[in-house]
PyMOL commands that place a pseudoatom at each C-alpha (Angstrom):
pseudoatom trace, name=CA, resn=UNK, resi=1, chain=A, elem=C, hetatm=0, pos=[164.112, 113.478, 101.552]
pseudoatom trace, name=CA, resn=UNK, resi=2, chain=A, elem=C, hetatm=0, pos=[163.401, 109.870, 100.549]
pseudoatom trace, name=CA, resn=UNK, resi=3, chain=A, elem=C, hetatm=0, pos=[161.273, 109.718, 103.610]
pseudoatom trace, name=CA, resn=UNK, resi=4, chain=A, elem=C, hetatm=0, pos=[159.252, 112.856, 103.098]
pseudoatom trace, name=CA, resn=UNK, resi=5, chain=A, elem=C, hetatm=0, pos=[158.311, 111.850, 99.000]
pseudoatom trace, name=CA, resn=UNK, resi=6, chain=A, elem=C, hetatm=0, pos=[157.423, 108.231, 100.824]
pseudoatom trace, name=CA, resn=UNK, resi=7, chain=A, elem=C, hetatm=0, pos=[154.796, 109.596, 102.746]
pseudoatom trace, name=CA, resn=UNK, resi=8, chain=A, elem=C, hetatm=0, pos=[153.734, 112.570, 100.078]
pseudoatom trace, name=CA, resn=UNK, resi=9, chain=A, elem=C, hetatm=0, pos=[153.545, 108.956, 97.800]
pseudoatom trace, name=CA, resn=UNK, resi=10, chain=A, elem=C, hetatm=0, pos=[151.552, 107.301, 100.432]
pseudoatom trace, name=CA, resn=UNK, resi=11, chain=A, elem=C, hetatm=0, pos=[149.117, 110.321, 101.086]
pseudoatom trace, name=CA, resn=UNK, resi=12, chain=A, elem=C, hetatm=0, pos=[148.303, 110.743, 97.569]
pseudoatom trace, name=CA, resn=UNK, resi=13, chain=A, elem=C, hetatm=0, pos=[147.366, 107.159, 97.029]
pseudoatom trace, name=CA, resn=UNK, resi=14, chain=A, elem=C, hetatm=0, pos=[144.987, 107.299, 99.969]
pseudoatom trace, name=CA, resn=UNK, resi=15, chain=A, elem=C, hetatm=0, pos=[143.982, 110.382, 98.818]
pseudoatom trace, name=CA, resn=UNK, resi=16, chain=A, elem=C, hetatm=0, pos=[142.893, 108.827, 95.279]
pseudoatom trace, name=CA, resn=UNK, resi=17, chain=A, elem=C, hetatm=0, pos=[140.959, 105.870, 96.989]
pseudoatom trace, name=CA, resn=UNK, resi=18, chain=A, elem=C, hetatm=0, pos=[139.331, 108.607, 99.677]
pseudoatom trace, name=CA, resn=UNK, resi=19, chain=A, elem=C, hetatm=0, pos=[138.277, 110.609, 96.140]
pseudoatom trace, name=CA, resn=UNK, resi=20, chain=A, elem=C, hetatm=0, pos=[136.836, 107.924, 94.400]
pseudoatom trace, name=CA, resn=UNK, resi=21, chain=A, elem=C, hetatm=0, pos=[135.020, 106.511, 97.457]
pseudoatom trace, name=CA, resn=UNK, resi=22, chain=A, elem=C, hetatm=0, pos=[133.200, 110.289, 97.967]
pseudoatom trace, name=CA, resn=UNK, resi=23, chain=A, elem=C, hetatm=0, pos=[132.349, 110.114, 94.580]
pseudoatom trace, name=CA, resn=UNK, resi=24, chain=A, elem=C, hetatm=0, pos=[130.644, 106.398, 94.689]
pseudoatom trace, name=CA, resn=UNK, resi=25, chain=A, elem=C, hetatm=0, pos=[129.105, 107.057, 98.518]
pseudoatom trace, name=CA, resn=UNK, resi=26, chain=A, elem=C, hetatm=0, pos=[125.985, 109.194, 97.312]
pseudoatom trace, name=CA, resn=UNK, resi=27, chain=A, elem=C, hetatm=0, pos=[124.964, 106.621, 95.060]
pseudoatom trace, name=CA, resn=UNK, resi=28, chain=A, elem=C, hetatm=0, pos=[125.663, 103.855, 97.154]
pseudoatom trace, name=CA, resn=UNK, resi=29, chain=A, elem=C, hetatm=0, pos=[123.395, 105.738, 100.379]
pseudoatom trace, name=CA, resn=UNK, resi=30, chain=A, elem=C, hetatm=0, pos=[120.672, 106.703, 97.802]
pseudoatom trace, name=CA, resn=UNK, resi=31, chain=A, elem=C, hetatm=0, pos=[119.966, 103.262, 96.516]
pseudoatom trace, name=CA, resn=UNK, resi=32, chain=A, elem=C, hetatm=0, pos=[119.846, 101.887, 100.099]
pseudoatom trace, name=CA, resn=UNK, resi=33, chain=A, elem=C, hetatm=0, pos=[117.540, 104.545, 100.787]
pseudoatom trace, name=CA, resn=UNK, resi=34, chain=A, elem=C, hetatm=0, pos=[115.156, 103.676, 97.567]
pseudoatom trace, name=CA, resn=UNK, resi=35, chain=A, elem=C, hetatm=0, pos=[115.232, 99.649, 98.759]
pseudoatom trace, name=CA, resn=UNK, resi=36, chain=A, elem=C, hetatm=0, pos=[114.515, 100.827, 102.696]
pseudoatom trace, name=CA, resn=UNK, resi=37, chain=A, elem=C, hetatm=0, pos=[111.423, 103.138, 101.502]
pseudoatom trace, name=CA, resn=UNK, resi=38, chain=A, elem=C, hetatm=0, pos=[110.160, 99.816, 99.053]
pseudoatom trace, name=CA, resn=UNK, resi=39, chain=A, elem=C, hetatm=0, pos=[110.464, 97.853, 101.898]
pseudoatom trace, name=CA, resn=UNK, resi=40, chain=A, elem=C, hetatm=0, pos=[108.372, 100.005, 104.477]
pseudoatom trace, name=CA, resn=UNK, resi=41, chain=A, elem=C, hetatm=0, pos=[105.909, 99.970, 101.501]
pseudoatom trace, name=CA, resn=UNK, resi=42, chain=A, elem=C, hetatm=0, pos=[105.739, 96.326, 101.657]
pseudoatom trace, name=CA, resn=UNK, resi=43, chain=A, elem=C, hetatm=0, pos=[105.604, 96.343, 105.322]
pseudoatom trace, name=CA, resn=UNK, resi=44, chain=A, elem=C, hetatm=0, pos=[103.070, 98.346, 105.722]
pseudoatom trace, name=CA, resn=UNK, resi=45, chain=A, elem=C, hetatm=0, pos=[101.153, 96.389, 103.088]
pseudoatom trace, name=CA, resn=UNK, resi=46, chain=A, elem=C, hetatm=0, pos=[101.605, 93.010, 104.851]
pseudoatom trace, name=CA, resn=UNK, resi=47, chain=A, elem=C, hetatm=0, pos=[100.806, 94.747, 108.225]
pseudoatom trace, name=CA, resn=UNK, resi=48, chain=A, elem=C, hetatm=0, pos=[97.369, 95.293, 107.263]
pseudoatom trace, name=CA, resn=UNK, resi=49, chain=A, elem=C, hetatm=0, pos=[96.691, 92.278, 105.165]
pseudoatom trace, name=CA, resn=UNK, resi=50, chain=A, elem=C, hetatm=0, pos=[97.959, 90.337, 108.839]
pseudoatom trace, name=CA, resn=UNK, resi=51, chain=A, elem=C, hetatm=0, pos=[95.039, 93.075, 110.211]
pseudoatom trace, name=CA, resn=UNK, resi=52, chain=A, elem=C, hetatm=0, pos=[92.615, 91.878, 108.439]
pseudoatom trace, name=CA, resn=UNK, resi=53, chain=A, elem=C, hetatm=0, pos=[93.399, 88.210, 108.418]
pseudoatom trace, name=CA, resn=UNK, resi=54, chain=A, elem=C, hetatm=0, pos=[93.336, 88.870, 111.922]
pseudoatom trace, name=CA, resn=UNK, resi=55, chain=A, elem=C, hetatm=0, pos=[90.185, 90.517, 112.184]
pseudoatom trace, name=CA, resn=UNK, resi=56, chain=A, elem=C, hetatm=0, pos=[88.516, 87.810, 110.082]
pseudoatom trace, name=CA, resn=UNK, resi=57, chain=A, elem=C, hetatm=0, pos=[89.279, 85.323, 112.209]
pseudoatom trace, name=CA, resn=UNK, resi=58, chain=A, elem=C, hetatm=0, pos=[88.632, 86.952, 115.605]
pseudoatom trace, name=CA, resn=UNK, resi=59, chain=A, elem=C, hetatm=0, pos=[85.207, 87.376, 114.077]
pseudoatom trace, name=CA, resn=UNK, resi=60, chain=A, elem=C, hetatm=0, pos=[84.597, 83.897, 112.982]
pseudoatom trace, name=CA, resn=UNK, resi=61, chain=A, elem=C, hetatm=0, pos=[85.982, 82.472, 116.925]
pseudoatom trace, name=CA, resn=UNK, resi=62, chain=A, elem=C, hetatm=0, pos=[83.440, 84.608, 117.950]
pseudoatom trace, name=CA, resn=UNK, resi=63, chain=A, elem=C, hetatm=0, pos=[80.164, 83.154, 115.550]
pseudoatom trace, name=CA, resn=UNK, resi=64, chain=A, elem=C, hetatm=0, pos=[81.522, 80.094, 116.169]
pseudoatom trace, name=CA, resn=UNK, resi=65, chain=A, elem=C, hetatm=0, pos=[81.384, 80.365, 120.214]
pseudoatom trace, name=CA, resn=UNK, resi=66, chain=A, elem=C, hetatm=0, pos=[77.615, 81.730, 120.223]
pseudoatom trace, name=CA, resn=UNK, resi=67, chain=A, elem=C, hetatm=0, pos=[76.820, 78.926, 118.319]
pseudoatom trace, name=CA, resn=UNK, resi=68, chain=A, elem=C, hetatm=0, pos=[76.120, 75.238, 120.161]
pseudoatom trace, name=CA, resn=UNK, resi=69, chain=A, elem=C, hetatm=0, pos=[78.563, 72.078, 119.897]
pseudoatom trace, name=CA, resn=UNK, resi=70, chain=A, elem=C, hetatm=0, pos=[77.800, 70.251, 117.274]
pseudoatom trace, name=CA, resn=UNK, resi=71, chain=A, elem=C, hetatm=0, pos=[78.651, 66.243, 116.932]
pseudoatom trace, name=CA, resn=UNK, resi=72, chain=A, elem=C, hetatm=0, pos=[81.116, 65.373, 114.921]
pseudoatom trace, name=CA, resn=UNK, resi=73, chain=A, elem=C, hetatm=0, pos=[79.449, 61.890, 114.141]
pseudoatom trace, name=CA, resn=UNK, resi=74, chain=A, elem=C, hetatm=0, pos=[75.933, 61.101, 113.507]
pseudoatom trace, name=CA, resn=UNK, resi=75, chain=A, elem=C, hetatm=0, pos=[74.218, 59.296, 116.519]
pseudoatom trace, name=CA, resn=UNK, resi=76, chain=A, elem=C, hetatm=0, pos=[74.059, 55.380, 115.824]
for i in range(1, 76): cmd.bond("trace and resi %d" % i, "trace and resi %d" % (i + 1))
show_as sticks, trace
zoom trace
């Protein structure tokens, strides 16, 4: 009988620690969730500044290569 209130013992200890973590776990995954979603936000933001900077740039290589070499140092 010792045995058997052992174990009930045991059983309702991990039962108190299962409880209390089902009762913390929603709030735990939701806030994750909110920090993920702010995160793609930013992502997203800083993929199309990166776009543009991109763009920019492509676009200025390209005036640049239409127009002639220019020396860097005045003839003496």
């Amino acid at each position: 009988m010792e045995i058997f209130g052992g174990f009930m013992m045991m059983l309702s200890i991990i039962g108190f620690f299962l409880t209390v973590i089902w009762f913390i776990l929603p709030f735990v995954i939701f806030n994750i969730k909110g920090r993920v979603d702010r995160t793609l936000l930013l992502v997203e933001e800083m993929d199309k500044r990166l776009a543009a900077i991109e763009q920019s740039l492509k676009n200025r290589a390209a005036m640049t290569a239409d127009e002639p070499e220019k020396p860097i140092y005045p003839p003496l």
